[in-house]
Structures are given as structure tokens and as C-alpha cells.
N, C-alpha and C positions, 0 to 999 in steps of 0.2 A: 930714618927720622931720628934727628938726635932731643935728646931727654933733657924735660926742663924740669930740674926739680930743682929746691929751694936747700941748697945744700949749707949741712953747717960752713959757719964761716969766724974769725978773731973780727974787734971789734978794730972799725973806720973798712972794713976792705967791703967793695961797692960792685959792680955784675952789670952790664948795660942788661935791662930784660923788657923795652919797650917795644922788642919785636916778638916776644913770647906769645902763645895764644892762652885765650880764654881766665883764666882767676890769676893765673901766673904773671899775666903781663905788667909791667912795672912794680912789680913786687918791693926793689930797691927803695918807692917812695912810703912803705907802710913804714912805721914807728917799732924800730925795732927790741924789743922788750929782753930777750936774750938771742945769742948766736948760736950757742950753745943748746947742741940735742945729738942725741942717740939714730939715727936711719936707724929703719927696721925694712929689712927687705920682703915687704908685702904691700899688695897692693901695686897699682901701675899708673901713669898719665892717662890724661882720660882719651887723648888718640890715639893711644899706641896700645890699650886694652886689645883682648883677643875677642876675637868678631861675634862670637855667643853674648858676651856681658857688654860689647858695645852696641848691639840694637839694644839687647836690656835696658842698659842705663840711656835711649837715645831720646831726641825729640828729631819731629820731621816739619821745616817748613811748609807746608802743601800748597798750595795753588787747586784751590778748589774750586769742579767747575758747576754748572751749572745744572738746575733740575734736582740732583740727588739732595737729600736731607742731610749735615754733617753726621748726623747717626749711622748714614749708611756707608757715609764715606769712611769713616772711621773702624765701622766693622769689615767692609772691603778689606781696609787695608793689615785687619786684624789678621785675617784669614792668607791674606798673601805674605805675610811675613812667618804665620805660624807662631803669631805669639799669644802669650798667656791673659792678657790682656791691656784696652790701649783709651785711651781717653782727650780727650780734647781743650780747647782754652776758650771757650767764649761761641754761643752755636749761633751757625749762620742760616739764614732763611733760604728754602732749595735755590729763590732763583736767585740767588747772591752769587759772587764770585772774589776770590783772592786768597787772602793769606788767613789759614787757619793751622793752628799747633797742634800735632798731633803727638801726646807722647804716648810710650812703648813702655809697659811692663812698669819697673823700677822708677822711671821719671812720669809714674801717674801720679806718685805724691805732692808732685809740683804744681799741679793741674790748679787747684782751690786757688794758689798765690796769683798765675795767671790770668786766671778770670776775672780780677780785679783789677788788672790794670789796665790804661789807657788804650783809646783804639782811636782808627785815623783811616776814614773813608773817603771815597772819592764819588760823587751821586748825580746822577744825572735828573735833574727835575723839568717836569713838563707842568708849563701854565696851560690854564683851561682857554685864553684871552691874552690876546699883544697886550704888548703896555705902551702907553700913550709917552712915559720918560723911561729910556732903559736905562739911568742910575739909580734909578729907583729898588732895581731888585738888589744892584752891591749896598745900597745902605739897609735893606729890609732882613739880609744877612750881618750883617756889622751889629743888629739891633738882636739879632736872635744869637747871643753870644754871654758866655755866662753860665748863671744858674736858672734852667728855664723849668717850668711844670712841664710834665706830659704823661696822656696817659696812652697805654698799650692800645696799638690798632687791633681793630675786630678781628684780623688775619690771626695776631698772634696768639700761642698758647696758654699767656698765664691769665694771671684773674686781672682784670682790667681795672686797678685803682690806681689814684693819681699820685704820682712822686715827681721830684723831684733829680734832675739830671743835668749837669755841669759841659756847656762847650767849651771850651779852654781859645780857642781858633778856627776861623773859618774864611776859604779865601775864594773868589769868584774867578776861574779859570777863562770862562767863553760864557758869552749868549747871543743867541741867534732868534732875533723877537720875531721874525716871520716867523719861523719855523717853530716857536715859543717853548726851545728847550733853550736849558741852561743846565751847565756843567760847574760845581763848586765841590772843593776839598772843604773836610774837616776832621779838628783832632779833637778828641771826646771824651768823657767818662766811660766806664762800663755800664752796659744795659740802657743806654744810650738807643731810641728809634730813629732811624732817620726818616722812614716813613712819615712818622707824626711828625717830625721837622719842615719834612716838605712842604705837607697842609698848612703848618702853621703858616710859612710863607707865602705861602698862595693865598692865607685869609690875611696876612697882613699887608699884599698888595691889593687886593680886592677881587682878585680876579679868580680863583681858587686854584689851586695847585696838587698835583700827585708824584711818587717817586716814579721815575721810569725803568730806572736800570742803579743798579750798585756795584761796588766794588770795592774791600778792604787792603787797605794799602798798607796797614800795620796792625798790628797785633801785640800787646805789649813788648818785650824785649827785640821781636825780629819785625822785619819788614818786608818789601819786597821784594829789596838790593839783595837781603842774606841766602842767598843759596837757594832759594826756590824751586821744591819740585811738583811734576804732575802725578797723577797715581798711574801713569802710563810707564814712568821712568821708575818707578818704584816695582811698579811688574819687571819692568824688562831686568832692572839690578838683581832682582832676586833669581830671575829664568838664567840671568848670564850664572850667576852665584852658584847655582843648583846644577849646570849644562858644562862648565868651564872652570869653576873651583874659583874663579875671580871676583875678590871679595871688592876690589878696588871703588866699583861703582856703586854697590850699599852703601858702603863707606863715607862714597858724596854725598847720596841721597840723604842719610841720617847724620846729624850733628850731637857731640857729646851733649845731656842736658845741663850742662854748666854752663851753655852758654845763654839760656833761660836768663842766667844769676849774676851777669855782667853789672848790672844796675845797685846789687845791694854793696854795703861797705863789709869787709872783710874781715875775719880772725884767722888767722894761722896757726895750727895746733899741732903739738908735741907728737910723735909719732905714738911714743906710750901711751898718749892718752886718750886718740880717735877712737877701742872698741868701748873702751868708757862712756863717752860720747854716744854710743851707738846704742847702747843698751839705757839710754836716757841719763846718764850723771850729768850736773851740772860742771861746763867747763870753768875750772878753777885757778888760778892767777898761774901756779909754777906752770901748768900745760899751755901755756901761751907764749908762741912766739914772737909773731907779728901783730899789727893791728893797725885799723885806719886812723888818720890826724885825728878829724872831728868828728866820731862816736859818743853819742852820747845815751844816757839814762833811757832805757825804753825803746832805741832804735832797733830796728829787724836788718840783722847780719849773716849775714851767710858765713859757718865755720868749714873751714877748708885744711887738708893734709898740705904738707912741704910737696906734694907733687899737684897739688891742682885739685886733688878732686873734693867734691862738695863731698861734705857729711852731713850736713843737719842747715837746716834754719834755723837760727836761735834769737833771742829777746839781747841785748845788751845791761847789763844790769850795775855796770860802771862806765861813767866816759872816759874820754881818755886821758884827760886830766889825774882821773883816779886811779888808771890802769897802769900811770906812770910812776903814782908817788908810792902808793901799796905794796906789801910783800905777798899779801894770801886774802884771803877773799873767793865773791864767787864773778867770775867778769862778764857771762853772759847762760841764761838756763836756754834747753832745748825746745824748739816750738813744736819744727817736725822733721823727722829724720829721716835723712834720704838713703845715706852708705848701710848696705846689708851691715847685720851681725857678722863678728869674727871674717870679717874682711882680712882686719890687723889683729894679733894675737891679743889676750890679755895681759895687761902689765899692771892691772891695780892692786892693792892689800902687799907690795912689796917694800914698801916704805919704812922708816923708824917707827914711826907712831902706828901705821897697821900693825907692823910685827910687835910692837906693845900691846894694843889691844885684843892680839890673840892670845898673846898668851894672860893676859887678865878674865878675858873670857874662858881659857883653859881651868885656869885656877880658882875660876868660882865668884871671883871679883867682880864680875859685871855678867849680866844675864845673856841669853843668847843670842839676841837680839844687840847687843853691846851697850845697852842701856845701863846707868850706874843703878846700885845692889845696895844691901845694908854693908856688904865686906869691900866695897869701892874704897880704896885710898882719898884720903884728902887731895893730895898731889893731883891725881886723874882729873878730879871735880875740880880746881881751881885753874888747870891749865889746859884740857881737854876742848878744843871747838868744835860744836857740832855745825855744820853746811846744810845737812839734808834732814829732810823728816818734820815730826812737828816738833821737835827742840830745837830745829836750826835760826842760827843766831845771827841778826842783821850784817851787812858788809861793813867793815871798817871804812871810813871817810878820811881821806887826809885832811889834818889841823890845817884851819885857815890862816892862821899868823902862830908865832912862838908864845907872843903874851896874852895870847887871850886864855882865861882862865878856863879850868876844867871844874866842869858840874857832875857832881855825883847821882848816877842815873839812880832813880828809885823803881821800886819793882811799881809793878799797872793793874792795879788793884779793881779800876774800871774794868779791863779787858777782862779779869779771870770772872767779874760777876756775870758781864755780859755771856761769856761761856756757859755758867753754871744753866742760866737764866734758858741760852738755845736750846742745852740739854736737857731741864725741863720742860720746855713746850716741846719738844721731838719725843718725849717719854708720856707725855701726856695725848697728843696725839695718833699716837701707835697702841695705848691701849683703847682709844679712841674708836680706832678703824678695825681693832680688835671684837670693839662690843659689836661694831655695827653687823661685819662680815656674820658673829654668833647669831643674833638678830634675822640677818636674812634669811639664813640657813633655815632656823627655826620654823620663820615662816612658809618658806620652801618645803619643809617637809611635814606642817600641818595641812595645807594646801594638798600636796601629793596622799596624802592620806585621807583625806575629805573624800576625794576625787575614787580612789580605789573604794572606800566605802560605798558610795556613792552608785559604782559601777557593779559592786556586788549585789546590792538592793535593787537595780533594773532585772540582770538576770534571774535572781529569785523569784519575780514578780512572773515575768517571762515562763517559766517553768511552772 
């Protein structure tokens, strides 16, 4: 299997990569920020990984069938892979059937993002009563389309109050009014009932209606074209695995979890700079290589290695506009981080300005923390930026025209009182909860001492 990594390159030279798999593929079209980087030979593509950290890091299409509860399926298939543990995207009701996510170990971090996306069912609903016009039931669906109330049927487990839940499409396959079923797709929100959809349809033709039979045809990122398997073929990969040493058939069964992350838009990062990353730094303008056209302010990105593989989810915290015209800054913070620790070696605090700051810290100049001291240089304080912590200091914005004038920021005189102001009601409070706890006690142990009095004066009496 030959190796797609994202190799440095001079600038104009181009790489057809529209046939690459998974984050890699058309790489060429991201917005190239520099060419220029260091390989650091750690870490591997996420198919070509060795077959321990690929169930790790894996997710599994499943095709789930019927009766069992996703909870069972899910631990089934915990037990048949022998993994540490495994978690799921969105649960299905036993008699459901289709496409449920099942990840493995490492890609349960992803599990929470999943759940929240989009799902696309296929249902079969039964009227209680023929219908007198059978267009009637494609417009009574055309009508239940949108943003509709509903509340949880009595079947299901949670608390049964009313929300609100978004059909985005819904299309009418087949009906068969003797027989007074009908077959309809739809693509949904999350936590979306189709149960309580059915009803609704059945009261908006008059005649009442139930679900008969279901079937999830999608599940956010995969469907049921992507590789679908049964927990049968998942037995038998792992018996071959185990009997045969032939890893080849896991391998189907499980898909790297990047491909979850096909959907989000992209950052490409420094190899120096992924265990950074990993250990929570925000990613900062020079560790960026690549990045999508249109990123903007607040978008949720997925940051990715020159080989493919996910690191993190993160926030975007510049568009791309500002990713282009900027030298330093901060381009996107971590949400949540998928690539283990020390995957990739460290390579932070190697810089001009670390190796300044240590040795000011060495010398007494700045506390240990690297915070400025009474002996901090002027020089330090006037050129020094801090990113992190709570002195970190806004992103620079590129100037919107040459003449427009510059304002001189003034310190925020509002903010520091507003601070003074929390620290007082948080200071006042806590000795607050301080009296009361004293207080109880008190009474606790007047009470308990009443009580032993109490209990000595019967048996006295007694005697």
C-alpha cells in the first residue's frame, strides 16, 4: 500500500491527490500557508497503522439486527474484539434495524460529535383505515416537514416532554391502501421519533396510524453504501484473525475513525507541533500548514498531521481571510482531542523566545511560572506576548484599508471592576456556606447530645 503523506514541497509544485483516501484526499485544494516543514518520522497513515492501534483507533459500520438493544450489541461486540472499551452514535430501539456507529477504544472520543448529527430513516407505517384519496397521504407527509413538536412515545425511556425536532426531507416510496401500509424515507434531526411521526400522520389523515417496521439508512457521516457489516462477519474476522494470523478481514470490517471527519473543514499542522496539540496547546499560526478556503470565526475543524491522521477537534478562532494576511496569533483552540500523548515527540520550548525565557526565569527575572517579577526587563514587558493563560492577549486582526486611522486602545476599567465585584460575591459567599455548615454541625451535636442524655435517664430510671 503506497503512502500518502503530505510531503514538503517549493512553492507552485501541485500532486494530483483526488484519489487519496479519507482527510488526505484533495489536499492540493487547501490554501497553502507554507510548504515548508521538518517530517518527523513518528506516527503512520491511518491504513497502514499496525492492527493493535487500528481496531484502537477504529469505528465499525454495523448493520444491526433486530430484537437485541444497541447496549447489547455494543458490549457483544466489546467482548469479541477484546477491547477496552466501545461506545456507540445515536441508540436504536431493539426492533430497529440498520446502520449504527460503533467506536473502539480511542474513537469513543468522537462518539458525543456523532450523536448530534443528522439521521435518515426508511419506515414502514400502517393506517388503521383505507383512505378514500391515496394523494392524500404524500401531501399529509410534505405537510409534516420542517420544524415539528413531539413528544417521546410511552415505549421510550426518557422523560416524556415536549421538544421540538427538525425533518429537513421526506419522500413517499410505495402505498398500498388495501393493504393500508405505506413505505416513506426521511432525513432528520437527531432524537428525532419516527414512531411519534407515524401517529402524527395517521391523526392528520384521520384515520390513525402506527409505525410497523423501521430501518436506518444513515447515520451521520456513514451510510449504508459505506462498508457495512453484520456482528457475524465481525465474529468470523476476528476467529480468522485468532486461527490464521490474517488480519486482512478486521481490517474490512473496521474503518480508520477519520473517516467519521470527512464532513468537517480542515487544518494541517507542523509535525513539531501535533504533541503540543495533544497535550491541549492552542494551535498557533507558524504550526500551520494547510487550511480550508472558507473557515471562518467559530467553525468546528478538524486538525490533522501531514499523514492523515486526526488530532483533535478544534474551534477556529481566525478565518481564512486572517490566516492569510497574519504572521502569529492563535488560528484555532482544542475542543477535543483524539491523537494519544507522545504519539510525536516533543518539540516545544526550542525556540528563540523559549530559550529567552528560560533563561530569565533562570536568572530570577521572571518567576516560575514565567510570569513578569520586580527584576523583569522593560524589553520582556513591552515585547513579550502572551497566547495562554489568563494574560493572554486577543488575536491580531488584519487592517482593513492602509488609511484608516489607528485608535489608541485604552485599558477596561469596566472589566477589572466587574472582576473585583465576582471576587467579592464568591468571597462573601463561601464564608457564607462556611457559617451555615458551623451552624449545622452545632445543631447536630446538640441534638446528639440531648438524645444520649436522654438515653442515660431511661436506664437510671430502669435500674
Amino acid at each position: 500500500m503506497s503512502e500518502h503523506i503530505i510531503k514538503p514541497q517549493a512553492a507552485g509544485e501541485k500532486a494530483d491527490t483526488s484519489e487519496w483516501p479519507l482527510l488526505v484526499k484533495n489536499y492540493d485544494k487547501l490554501v497553502t500557508r507554507t510548504g515548508h516543514y521538518t517530517p518527523i518520522p513518528a506516527g503512520s497513515t491511518p491504513l497502514t497503522r499496525d492492527l493493535k492501534s487500528y481496531i484502537s483507533s477504529g469505528v465499525i459500520n454495523l448493520d444491526k439486527p433486530a430484537n437485541p438493544s444497541s447496549h447489547e450489541v455494543v458490549a457483544w461486540i466489546k467482548r469479541i474484539l477484546r477491547a477496552e472499551k466501545t461506545g456507540h452514535s445515536g441508540t436504536l430501539d431493539p426492533k430497529v434495524t440498520g446502520c449504527l456507529i460503533v467506536c473502539i477504544d480511542r474513537a469513543t472520543r468522537l462518539v458525543k460529535s456523532q450523536q448530534g448529527a443528522g439521521k435518515e430513516y426508511v419506515c414502514v407505517l400502517r393506517l388503521h383505515e383505507a383512505l378514500k384519496d391515496e394523494k392524500e397521504l404524500g401531501r399529509a407527509i410534505e405537510t409534516l416537514t420542517g420544524a415539528l413538536f413531539q413528544r417521546p412515545p410511552l415505549i421510550s425511556a426518557v422523560k416524556r416532554q415536549l421538544r421540538i425536532r427538525t425533518i429537513y426531507e421526506s419522500k413517499l416510496f410505495e402505498f398500498d391502501n388495501e393493504r393500508q401500509l405505506a413505505v416513506f424515507w426521511a432525513s432528520c434531526e437527531a432524537g428525532t421519533y419516527m414512531r411519534t411521526l407515524c401517529v402524527h400522520l395517521g391523526m392528520l389523515l384521520g384515520v390513525g396510524g402506527h409505525m410497523q417496521e423501521l430501518r436506518r439508512v444513515r447515520s451521520g457521516a456513514l451510510s449504508e453504501s459505506d462498508n457495512m457489516v453484520t456482528l457475524h462477519d465481525i465474529l468470523d474476522a476476528q476467529w480468522v484473525y485468532d486461527n490464521n494470523r490474517d488480519e486482512s478481514y478486521l481490517r474490512r470490517c473496521i474503518r480508520p475513525l477519520e473517516s467519521l471527519l470527512l464532513g468537517y473543514k480542515r487544518m494541517v499542522v507542523k509535525d513539531s507541533a501535533v504533541n503540543a496539540v495533544c497535550y491541549g496547546a492552542k494551535l498557533m499560526l507558524p504550526g500551520l500548514l494547510r487550511y480550508e478556503q472558507n473557515v471562518e470565526t467559530g467553525d468546528e475543524v478538524v486538525l490533522m498531521t501531514t499523514k492523515g491522521e486526526a488530532i483533535a477537534l478544534g474551534v477556529a478562532q481566525m478565518s481564512s481571510t486572517d490566516l492569510a494576511s497574519c504572521d502569529h496569533g492563535v488560528a484555532a483552540k482544542v475542543k477535543r482531542c483524539i491523537m494519544e500523548r507522545d504519539t510525536y515527540p516533543r518539540r516545544w520550548g526550542l525556540g528563540p523566545i523559549a530559550q529567552k525565557k528560560k533563561e530569565l526565569k533562570a536568572a530570577g527575572k521572571l518567576d516560575k511560572y514565567g510570569n513578569v517579577n520586580d527584576n523583569t526587563p522593560d524589553s520582556w514587558k513591552k515585547d513579550y506576548v502572551e497566547h495562554t493563560g489568563e494574560n493572554a492577549q486577543p488575536n491580531p486582526v488584519a487592517p482593513a484599508s492602509a488609511s484608516a486611522p489607528v485608535v489608541a486602545s485604552e485599558p477596561d476599567v469596566d472589566m477589572k471592576d466587574e472582576d473585583e465585584d465576582k471576587k467579592e460575591k464568591k468571597d462573601k459567599k463561601d464564608k457564607k456556606d462556611k457559617k451555615d455548615k458551623k451552624e449545622k454541625k452545632e445543631k447536630k451535636d446538640k441534638k446528639r447530645k440531648a438524645d444520649d442524655d436522654e438515653g442515660s435517664k431511661k436506664k437510671a430510671r430502669k435500674e
